[in-house]
NUNULO-875613 format. One line per field, with one value per residue: x, y, z of N, C-alpha, C in turn. Coordinates in pm, 1 decimal. Example, Ala and Ser with C-alpha at 12.3 -4.5 7.8 and 13.67 -1.06 7.14 Angstrom:
<rs>
n_X <- 1319.0,1285.0
n_Y <- -569.0,-225.0
n_Z <- 780.0,708.0
ca_X <- 1230.0,1367.0
ca_Y <- -450.0,-106.0
ca_Z <- 780.0,714.0
c_X <- 1320.0,1290.0
c_Y <- -330.0,3.0
c_Z <- 780.0,787.0
</rs>
This chain:
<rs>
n_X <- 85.1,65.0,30.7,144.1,366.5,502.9,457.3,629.0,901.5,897.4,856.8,1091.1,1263.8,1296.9,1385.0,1628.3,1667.3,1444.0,1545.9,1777.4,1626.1,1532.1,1659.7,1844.1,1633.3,1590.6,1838.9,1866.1,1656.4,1403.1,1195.1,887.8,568.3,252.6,96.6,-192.7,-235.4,-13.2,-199.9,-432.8,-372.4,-223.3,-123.4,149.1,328.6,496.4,310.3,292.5,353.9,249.1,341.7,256.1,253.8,564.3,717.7,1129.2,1099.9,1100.6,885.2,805.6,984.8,994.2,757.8,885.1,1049.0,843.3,786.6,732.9,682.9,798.8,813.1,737.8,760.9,646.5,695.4,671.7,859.3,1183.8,1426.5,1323.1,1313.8,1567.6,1678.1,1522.8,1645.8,1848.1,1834.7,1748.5,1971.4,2149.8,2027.5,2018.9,1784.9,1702.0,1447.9,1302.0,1186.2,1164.4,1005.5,978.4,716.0,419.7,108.8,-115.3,-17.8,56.4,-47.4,-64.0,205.4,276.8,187.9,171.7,55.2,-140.2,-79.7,-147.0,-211.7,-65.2,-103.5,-31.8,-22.5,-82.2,-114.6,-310.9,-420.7,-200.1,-317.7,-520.7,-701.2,-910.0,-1076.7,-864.4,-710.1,-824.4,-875.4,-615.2,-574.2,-722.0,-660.3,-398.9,-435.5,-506.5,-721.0,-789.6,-685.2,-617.2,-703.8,-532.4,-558.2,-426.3,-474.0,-532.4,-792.3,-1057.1,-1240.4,-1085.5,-884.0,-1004.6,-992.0,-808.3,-485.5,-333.4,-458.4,-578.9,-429.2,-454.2,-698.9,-896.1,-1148.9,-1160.8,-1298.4,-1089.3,-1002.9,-1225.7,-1420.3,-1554.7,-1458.1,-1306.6,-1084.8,-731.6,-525.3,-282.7,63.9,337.8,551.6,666.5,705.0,835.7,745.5,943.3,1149.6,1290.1,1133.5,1064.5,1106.8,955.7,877.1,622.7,355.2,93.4,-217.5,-506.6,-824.0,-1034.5,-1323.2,-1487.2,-1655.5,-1550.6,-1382.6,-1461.4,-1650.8,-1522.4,-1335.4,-1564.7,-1695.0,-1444.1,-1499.2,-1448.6,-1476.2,-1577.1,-1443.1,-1410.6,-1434.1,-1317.5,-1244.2,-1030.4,-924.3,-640.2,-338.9,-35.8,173.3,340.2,140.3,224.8,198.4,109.2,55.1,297.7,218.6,333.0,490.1,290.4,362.0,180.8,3.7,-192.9,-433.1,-514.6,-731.9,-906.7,-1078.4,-1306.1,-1414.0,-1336.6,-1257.4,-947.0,-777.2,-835.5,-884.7,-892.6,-1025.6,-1066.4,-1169.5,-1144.5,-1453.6,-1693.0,-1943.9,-2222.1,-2452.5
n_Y <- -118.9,225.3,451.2,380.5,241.8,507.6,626.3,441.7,511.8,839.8,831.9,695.9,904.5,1012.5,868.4,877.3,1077.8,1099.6,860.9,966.5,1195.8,1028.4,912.3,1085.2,1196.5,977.8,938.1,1178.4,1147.3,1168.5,1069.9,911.5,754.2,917.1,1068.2,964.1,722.6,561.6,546.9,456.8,197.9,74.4,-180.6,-366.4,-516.3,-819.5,-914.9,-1005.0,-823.1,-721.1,-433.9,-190.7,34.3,86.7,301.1,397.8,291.7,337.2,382.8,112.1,40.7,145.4,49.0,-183.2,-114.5,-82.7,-337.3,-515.6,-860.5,-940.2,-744.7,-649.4,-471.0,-368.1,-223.0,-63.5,26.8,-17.7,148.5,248.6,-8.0,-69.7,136.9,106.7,-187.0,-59.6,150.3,17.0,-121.6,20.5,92.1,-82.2,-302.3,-587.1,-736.6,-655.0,-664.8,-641.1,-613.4,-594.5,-513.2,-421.5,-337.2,-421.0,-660.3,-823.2,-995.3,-1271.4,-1261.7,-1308.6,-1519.5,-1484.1,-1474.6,-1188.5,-1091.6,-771.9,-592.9,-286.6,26.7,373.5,774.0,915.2,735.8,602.2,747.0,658.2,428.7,240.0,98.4,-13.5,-234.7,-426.6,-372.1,-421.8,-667.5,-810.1,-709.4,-829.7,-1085.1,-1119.6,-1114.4,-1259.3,-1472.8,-1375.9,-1120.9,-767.1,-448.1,-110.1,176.8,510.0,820.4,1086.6,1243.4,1210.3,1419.5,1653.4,1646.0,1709.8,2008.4,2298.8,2311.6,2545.3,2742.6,2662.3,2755.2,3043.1,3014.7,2966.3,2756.1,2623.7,2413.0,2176.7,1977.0,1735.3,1563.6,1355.3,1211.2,1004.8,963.4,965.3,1239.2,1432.9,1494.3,1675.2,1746.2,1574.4,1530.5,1692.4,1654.3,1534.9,1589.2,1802.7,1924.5,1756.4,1834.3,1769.1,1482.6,1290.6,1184.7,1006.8,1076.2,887.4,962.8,882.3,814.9,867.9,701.3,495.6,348.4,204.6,89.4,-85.2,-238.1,-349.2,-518.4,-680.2,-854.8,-786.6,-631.9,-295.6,-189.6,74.9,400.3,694.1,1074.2,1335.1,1681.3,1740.4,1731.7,1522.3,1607.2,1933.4,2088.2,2342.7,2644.3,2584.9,2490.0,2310.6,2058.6,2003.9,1737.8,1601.7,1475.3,1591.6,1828.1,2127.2,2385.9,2689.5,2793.3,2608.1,2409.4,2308.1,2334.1,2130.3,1815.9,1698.4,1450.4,1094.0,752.3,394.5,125.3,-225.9,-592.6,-902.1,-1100.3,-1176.8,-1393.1,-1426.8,-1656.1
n_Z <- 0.0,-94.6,71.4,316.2,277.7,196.9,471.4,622.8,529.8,588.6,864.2,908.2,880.5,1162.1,1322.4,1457.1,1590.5,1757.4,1921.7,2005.4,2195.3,2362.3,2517.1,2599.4,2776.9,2935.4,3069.2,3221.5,3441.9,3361.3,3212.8,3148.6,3171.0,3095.7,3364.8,3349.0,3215.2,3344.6,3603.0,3499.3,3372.1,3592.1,3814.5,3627.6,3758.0,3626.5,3414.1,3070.8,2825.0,2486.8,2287.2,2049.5,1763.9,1876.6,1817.0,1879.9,2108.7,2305.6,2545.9,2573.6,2695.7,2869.5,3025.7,3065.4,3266.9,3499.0,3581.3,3405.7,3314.5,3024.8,2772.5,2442.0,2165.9,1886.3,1563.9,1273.1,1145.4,1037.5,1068.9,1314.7,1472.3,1503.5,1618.2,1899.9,2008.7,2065.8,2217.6,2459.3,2481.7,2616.9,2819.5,2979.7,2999.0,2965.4,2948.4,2759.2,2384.3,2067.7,1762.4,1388.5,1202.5,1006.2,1147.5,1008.2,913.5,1096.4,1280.8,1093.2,1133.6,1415.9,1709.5,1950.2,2306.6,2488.1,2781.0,2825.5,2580.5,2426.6,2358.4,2223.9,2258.8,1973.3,1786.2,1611.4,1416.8,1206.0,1090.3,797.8,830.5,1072.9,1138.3,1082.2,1343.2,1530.4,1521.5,1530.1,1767.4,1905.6,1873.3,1988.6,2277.4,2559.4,2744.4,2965.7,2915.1,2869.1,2670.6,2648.7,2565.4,2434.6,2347.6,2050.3,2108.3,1856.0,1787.6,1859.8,1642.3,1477.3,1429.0,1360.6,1411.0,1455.1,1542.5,1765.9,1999.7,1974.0,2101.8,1897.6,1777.7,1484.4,1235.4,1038.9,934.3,826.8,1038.3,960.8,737.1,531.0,358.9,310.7,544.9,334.8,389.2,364.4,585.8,862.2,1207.9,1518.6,1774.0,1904.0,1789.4,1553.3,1280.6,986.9,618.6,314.6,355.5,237.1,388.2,523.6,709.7,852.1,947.8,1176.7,1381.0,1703.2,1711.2,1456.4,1627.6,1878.0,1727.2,1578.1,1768.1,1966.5,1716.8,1685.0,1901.2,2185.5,2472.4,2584.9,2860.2,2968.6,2851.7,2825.7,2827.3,2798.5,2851.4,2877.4,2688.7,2501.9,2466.9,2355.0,2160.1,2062.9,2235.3,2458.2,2823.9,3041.1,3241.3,3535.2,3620.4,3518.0,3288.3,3091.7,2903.8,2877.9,2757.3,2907.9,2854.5,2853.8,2973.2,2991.7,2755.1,2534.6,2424.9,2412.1,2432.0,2425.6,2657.5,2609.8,2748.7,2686.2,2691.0,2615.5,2501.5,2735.9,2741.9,2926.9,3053.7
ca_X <- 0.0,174.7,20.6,221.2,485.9,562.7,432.7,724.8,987.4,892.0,918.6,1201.0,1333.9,1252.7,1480.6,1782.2,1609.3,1351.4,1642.3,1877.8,1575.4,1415.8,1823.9,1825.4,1505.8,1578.6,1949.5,1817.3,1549.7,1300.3,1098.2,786.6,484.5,189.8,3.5,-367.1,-164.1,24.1,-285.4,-550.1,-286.5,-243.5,3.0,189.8,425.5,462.2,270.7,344.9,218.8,294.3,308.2,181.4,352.5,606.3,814.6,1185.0,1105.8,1116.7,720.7,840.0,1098.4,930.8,683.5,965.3,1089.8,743.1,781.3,635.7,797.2,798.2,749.9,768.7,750.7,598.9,661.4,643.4,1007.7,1309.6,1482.3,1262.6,1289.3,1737.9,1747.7,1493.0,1713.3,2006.9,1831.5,1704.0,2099.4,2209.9,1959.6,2054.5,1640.0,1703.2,1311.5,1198.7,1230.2,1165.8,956.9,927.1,605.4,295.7,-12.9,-185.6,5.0,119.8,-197.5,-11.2,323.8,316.2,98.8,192.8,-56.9,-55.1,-197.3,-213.4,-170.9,-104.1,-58.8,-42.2,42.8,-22.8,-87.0,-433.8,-427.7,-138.1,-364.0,-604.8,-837.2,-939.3,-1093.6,-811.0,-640.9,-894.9,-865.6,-522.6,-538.7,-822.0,-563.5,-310.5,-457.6,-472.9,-863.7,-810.7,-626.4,-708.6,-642.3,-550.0,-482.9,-429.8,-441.1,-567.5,-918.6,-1071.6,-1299.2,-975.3,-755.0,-1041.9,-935.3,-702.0,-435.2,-231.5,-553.8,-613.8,-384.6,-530.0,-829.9,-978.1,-1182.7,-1172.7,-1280.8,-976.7,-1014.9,-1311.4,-1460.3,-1630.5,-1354.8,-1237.2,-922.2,-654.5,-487.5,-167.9,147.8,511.8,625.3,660.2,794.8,804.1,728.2,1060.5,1249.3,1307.9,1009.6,1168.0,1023.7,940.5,832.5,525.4,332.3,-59.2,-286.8,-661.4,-926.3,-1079.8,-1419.8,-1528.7,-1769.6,-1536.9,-1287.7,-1543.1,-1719.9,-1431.4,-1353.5,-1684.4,-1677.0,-1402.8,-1568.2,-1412.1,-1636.4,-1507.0,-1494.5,-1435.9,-1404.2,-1206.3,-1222.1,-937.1,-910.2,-535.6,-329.3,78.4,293.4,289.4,106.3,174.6,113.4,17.5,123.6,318.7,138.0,432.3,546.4,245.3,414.1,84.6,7.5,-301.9,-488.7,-545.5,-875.4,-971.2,-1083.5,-1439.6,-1459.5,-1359.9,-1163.8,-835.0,-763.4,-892.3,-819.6,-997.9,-975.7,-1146.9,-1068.6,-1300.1,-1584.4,-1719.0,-2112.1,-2240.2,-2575.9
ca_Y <- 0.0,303.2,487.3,281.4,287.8,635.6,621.6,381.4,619.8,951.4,795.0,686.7,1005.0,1090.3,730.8,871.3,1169.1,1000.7,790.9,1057.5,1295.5,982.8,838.5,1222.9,1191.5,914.3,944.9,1259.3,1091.3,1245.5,1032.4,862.0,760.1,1014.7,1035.6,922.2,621.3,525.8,546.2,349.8,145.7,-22.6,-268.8,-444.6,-655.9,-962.7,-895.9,-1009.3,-710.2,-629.6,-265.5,-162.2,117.3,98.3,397.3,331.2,183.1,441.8,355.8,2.2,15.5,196.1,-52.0,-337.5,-60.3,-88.7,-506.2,-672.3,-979.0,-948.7,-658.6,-692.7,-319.0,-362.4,-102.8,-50.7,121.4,-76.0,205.3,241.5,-156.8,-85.6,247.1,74.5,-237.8,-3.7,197.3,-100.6,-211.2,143.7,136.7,-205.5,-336.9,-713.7,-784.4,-591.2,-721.0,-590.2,-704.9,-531.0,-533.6,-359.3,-383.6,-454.5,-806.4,-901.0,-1147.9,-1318.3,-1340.7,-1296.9,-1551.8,-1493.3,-1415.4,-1101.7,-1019.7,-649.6,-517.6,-109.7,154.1,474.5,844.0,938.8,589.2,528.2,814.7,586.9,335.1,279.5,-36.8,-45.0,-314.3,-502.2,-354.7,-460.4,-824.6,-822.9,-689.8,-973.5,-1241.2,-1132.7,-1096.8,-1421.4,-1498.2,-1266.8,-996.6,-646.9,-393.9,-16.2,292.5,651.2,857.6,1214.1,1262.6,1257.4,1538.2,1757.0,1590.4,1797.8,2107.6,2337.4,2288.0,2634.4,2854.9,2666.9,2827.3,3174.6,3051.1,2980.2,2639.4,2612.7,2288.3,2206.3,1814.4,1657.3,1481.8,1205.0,1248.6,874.8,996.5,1056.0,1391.9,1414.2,1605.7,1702.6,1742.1,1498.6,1556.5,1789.2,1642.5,1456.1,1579.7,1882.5,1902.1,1712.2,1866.6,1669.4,1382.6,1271.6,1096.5,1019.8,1044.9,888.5,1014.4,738.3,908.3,752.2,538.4,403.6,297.5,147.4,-45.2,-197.8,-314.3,-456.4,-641.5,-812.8,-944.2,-670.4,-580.3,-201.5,-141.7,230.7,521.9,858.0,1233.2,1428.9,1826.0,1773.0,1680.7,1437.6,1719.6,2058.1,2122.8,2495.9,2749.0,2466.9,2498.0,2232.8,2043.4,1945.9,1618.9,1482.5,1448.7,1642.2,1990.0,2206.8,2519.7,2746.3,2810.3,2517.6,2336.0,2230.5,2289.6,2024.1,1704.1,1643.9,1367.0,977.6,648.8,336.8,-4.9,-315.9,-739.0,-1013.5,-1037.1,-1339.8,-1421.5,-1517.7,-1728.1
ca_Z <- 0.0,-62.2,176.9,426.2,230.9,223.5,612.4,677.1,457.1,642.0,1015.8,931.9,906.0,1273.5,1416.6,1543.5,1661.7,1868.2,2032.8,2098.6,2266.7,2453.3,2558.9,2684.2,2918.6,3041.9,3123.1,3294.5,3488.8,3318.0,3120.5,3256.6,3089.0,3187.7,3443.6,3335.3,3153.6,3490.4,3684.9,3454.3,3313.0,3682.4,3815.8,3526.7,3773.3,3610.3,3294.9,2925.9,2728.6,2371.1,2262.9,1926.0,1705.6,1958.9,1796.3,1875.3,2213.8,2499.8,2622.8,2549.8,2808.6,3056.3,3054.1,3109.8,3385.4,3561.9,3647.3,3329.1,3310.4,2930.1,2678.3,2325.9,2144.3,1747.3,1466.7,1104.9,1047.2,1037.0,1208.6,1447.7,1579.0,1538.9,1793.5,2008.2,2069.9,2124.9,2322.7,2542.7,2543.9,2673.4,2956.5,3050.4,2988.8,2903.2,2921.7,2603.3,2271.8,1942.9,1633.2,1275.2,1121.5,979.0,1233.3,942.0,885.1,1230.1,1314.3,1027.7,1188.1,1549.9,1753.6,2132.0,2368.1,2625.5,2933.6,2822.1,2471.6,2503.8,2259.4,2347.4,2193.8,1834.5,1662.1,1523.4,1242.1,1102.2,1037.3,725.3,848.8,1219.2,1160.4,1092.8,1391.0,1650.6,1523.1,1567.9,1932.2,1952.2,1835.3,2082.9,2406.4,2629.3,2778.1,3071.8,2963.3,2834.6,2549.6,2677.3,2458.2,2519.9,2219.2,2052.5,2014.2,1705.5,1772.1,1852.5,1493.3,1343.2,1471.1,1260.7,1489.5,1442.7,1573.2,1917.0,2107.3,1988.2,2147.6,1805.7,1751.6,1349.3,1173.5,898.9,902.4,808.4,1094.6,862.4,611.2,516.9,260.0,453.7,491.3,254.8,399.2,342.5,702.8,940.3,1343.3,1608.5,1955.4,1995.5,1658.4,1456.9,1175.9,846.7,498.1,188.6,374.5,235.7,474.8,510.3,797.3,846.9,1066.5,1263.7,1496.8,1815.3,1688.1,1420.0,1685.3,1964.3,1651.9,1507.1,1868.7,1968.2,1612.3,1708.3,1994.8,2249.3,2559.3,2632.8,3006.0,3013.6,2755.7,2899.8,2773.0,2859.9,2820.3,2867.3,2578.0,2593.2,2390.0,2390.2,2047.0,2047.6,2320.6,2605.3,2971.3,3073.7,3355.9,3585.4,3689.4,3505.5,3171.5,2990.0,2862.7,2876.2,2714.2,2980.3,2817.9,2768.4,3118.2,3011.0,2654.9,2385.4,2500.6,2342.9,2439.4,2549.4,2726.8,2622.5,2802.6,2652.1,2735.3,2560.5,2578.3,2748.3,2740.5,3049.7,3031.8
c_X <- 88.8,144.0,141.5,303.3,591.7,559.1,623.8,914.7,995.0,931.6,1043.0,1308.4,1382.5,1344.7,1534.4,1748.3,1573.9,1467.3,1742.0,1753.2,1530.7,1579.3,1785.0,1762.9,1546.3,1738.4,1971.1,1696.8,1408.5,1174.3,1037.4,675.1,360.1,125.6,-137.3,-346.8,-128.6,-128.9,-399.3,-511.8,-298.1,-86.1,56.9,272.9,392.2,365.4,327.0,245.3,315.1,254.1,281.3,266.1,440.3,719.8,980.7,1195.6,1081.3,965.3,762.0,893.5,1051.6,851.3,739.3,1016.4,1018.4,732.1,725.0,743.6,834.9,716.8,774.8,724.0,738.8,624.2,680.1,800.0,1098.4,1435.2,1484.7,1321.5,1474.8,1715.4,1649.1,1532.8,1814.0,1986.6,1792.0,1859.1,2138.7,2155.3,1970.5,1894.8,1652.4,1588.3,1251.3,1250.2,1132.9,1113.5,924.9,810.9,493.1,178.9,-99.3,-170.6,17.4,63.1,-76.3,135.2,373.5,172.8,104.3,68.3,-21.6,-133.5,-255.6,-145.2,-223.3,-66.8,-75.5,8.3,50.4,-30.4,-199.2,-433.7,-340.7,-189.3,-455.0,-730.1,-821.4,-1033.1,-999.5,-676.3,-740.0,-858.2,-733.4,-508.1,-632.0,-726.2,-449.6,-319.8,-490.7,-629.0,-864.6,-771.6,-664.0,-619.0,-629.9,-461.4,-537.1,-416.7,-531.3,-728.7,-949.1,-1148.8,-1153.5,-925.0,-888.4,-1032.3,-852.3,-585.3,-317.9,-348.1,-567.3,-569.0,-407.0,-703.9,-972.4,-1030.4,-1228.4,-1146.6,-1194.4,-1003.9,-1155.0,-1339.7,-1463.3,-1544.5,-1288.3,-1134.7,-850.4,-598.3,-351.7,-101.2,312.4,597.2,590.2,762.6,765.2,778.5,838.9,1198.4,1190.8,1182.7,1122.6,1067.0,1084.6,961.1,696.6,457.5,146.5,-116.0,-494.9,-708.3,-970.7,-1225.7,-1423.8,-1571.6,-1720.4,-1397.8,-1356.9,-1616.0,-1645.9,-1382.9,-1427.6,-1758.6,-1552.5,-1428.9,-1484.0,-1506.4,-1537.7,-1567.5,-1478.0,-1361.0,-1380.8,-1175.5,-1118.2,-912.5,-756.4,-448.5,-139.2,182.3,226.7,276.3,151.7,120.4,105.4,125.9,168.2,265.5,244.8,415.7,398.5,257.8,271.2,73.3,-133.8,-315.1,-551.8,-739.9,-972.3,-949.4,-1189.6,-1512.4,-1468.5,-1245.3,-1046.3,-768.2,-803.8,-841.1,-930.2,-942.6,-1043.7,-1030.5,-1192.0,-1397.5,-1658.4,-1928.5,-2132.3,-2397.1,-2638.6
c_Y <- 124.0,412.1,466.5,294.1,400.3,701.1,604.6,475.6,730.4,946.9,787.0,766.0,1059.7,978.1,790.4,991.4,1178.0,917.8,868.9,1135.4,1180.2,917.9,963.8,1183.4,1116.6,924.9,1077.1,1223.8,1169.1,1193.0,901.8,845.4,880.5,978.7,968.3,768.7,560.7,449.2,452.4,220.9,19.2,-108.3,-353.6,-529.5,-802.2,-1013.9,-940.9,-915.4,-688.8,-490.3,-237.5,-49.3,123.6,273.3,361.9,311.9,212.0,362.5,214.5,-71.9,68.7,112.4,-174.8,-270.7,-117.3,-230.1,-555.5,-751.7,-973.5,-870.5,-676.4,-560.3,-411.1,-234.6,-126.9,-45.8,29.2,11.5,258.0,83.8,-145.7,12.2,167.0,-56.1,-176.4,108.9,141.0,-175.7,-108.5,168.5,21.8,-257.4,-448.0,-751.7,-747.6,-612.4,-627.6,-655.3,-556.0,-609.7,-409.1,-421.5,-468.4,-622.9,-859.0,-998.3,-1289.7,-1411.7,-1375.0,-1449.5,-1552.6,-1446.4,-1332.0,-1111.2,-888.0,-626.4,-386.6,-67.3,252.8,626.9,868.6,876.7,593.1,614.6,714.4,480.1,296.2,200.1,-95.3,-186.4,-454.9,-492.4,-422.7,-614.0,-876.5,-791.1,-789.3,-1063.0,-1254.6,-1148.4,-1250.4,-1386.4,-1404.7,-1154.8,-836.9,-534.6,-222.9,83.1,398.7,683.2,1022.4,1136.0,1279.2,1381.3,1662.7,1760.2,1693.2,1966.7,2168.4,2391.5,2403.2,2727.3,2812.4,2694.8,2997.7,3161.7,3008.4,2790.1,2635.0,2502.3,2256.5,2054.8,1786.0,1534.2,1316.9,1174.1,1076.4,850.7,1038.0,1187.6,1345.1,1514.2,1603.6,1694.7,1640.8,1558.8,1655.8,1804.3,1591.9,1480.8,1708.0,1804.7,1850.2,1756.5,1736.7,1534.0,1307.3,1106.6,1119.4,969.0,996.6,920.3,916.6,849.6,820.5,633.7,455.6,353.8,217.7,51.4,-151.5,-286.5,-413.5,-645.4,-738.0,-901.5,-909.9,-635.2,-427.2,-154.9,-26.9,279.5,666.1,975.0,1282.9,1584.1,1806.6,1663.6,1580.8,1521.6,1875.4,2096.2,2281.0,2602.2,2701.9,2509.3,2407.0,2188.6,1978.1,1849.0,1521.8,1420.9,1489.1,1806.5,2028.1,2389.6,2593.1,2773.0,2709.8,2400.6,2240.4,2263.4,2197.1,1932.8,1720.2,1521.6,1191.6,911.0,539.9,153.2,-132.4,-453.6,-757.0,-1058.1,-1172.2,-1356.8,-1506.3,-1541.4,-1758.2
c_Z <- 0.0,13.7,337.9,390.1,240.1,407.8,688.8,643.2,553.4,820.5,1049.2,948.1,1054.7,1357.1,1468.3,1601.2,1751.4,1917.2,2093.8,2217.5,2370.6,2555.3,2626.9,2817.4,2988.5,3128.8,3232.2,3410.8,3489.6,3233.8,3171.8,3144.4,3149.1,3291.0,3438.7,3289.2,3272.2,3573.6,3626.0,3440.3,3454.3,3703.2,3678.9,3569.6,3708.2,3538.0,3170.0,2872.0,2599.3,2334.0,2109.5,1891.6,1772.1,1949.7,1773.8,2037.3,2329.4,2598.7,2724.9,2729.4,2915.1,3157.2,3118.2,3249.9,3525.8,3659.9,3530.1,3322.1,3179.3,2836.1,2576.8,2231.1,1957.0,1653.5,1325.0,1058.5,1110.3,1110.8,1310.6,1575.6,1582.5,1655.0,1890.4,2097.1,2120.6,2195.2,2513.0,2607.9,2619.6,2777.8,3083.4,3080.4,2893.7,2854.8,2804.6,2503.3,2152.1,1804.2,1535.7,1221.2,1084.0,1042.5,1152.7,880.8,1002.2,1286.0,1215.6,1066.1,1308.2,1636.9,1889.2,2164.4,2517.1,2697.4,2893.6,2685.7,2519.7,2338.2,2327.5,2166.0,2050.7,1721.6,1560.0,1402.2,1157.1,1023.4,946.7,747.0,997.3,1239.2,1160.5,1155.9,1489.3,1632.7,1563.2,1708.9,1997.3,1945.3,1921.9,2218.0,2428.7,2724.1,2848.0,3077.3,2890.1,2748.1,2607.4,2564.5,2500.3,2405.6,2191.6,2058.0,1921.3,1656.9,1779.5,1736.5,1421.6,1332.8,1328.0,1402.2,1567.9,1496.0,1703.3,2001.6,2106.9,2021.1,1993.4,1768.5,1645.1,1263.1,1039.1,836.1,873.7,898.8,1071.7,786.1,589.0,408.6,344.1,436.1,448.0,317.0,375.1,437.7,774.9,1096.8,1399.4,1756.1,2000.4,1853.8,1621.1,1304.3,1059.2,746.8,400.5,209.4,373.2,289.9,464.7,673.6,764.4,1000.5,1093.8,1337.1,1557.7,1734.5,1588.4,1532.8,1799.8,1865.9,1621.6,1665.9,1915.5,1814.9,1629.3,1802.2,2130.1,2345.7,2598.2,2785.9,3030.5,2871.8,2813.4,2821.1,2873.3,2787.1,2849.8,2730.1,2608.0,2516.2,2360.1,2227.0,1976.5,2198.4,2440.2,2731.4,2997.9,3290.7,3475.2,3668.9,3656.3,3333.7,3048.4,2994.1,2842.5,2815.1,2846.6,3018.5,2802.7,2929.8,3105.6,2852.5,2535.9,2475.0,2361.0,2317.5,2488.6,2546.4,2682.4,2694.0,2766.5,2693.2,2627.5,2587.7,2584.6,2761.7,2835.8,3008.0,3163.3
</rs>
């Protein structure tokens, strides 16, 4: 698909970027997953969880930090899955391992089973068929265990994203919009912006991300609005020591961000 294609191309730009800024944090003791993540997220001692886009690994590893007995970090880019073993060797984080793939095949090649599949941060626009992401987080999870993701809102992604810190709420995206948006730049929360990287995003709305779930046979135990957002888009206050950022103005009007938690879904009789 060359969607994906050029996806996998443009990320790649951002590798050694994303491992020097996240090597930084942490060699500073600075880098933490957020707070709302932490807190829903729950004990993971002694967990097998796979991670989904994993990036090049930082989450990954935090996660193996936390007590899972066994993390296993997934991504698309080939030099994404190199800095995140060698940032995993540099931190001395034996437990987390590393797989290349496209979400979209991985049912295909992966068959372990977790306690907790996570994602987190940024992922689902990358993707063009939620339905054949839910099945895959169906095929991995193990009878008892449960699927959590933290991610933008989709009511916010329709935003025009350069006006909301003047206070201005101006629709640019297409809510409903099922073409993705086409752009040149890629980066910016953990890397210097790269031009003439054409890369494609899709819009996803609630209801297609809670359907494609429930079709795979998904029971969702909680859905979470957040008015605070996990990078400072522009303008935002940094919320200290809980690794998120906020609009001053913006306390009780549009969510930015949610949390959703689903396991399988068992039919009791």
């Amino acid at each position: 698909m060359k969607e994906i294609d050029c996806n996998k191309e443009a990320w790649g730009l951002l590798s050694q970027d994303h491992y020097a800024t996240f090597l930084n944090r942490y060699q500073k003791g600075a880098y933490q997953l957020n707070s709302i993540i932490q807190k829903e997220l729950g004990n993971v001692t002694g967990k097998r969880i796979i991670h989904l886009q994993c990036n090049t690994g930082a989450d990954t590893i935090q996660l193996a930090k936390m007590g899972a007995s066994e993390v296993v970090g997934v991504d698309l880019v080939p030099d994404n899955v190199v800095y995140a073993k060698k940032l995993a060797k540099e931190l001395g984080v034996n437990q987390a391992q590393f797989i290349e793939s496209d979400i979209m095949k991985l049912s295909e090649l992966h068959m372990g089973q977790y306690d907790i599949v996570f994602t987190s941060e940024g992922v689902l626009g990358w993707l063009p068929d939620l339905d054949v992401w839910a099945n895959t987080i169906s095929h991995l999870l193990s009878e008892d265990g449960f699927f959590y993701i933290f991610d933008s809102h989709p009511f916010f992604l329709s935003f025009d994203e350069s006006k909301l810190g003047k206070n201005v709420t101006e629709i640019k995206y297409p809510y409903f919009g099922k073409e993705p948006d086409e752009s040149e730049e890629i980066g910016g929360y953990a890397s210097e912006v790269k031009e003439g990287a054409k890369n494609y995003f899709w819009m996803h709305t609630v209801s297609d991300i809670i359907n494609a779930l429930t079709r795979a046979g998904l029971h969702v135990e909680f859905f979470n609005e957040y008015p605070e957002n996990y990078y400072n888009i522009g303008d935002m206050d940094e919320i200290k020591g809980t690794g998120l950022y906020e609009y001053v103005q913006n306390k009780d009007k549009y969510p930015i961000s949610f949390s959703l938690k689903a396991s399988i879904y068992h039919n009791r009789k």
